[in-house]
N, C-alpha and C positions, 0 to 999 in steps of 0.2 A: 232661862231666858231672862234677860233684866227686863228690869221695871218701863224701861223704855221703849221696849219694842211688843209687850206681853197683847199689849191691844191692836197691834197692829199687824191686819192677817194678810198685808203686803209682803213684810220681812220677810227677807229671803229667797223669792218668789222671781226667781230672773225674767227678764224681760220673753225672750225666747221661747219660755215653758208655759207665760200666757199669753203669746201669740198662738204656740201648738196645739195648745186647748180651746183657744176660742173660732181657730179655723177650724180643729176638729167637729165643736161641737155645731159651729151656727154655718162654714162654710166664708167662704171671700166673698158672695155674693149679697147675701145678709148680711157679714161686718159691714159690707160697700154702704148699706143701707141704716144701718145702726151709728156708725161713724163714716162719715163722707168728707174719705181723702184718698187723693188718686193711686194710693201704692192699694189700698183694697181694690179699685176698679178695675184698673189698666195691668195685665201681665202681674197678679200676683203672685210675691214667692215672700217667702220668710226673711229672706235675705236686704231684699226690697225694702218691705216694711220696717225690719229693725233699723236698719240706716236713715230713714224718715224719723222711725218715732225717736230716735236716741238725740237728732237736733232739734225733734218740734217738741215742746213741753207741752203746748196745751191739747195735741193728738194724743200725747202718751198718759196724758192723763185722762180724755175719752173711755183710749181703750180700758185703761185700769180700771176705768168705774164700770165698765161694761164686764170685766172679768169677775170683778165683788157681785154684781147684779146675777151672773152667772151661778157662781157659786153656790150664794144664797138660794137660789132657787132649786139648785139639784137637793141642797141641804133640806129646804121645805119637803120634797118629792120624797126624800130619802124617810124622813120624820113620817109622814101619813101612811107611808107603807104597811 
């Protein structure tokens, strides 16, 4: 991995795969509530949402931090075990 991307636990991470994790893990109704934007509320689908987050910058950047926040947490969970 270069120097570039070594701290960044973004890289490589498609858009897609942290939407399917974060539906999986918290549900649409909870993202609705954690990030409040109408492709979470109204008729959510995957499909939906990527089309949103890929012209809104600063929803896709919500979720991203909402995905890091995620992560780190299972990490914590996983660590005290």
């Amino acid at each position: 991995m270069s120097d570039e991307h070594k701290n960044n636990p973004m890289h490589g991470i498609k858009l897609v795969r942290i939407l399917e994790e974060l539906e999986a893990h918290y549900g649409w109704e909870t993202l609705g509530t954690f990030v409040n934007i109408n492709c979470f509320h109204y008729d959510p689908s995957i499909k939906s949402c990527l089309k949103f987050l890929r012209k809104t910058p600063w929803a896709r950047t919500k979720v991203e931090d909402l995905y890091l926040i995620m992560l780190r947490k299972k990490k914590e969970l996983e660590e005290n075990s």
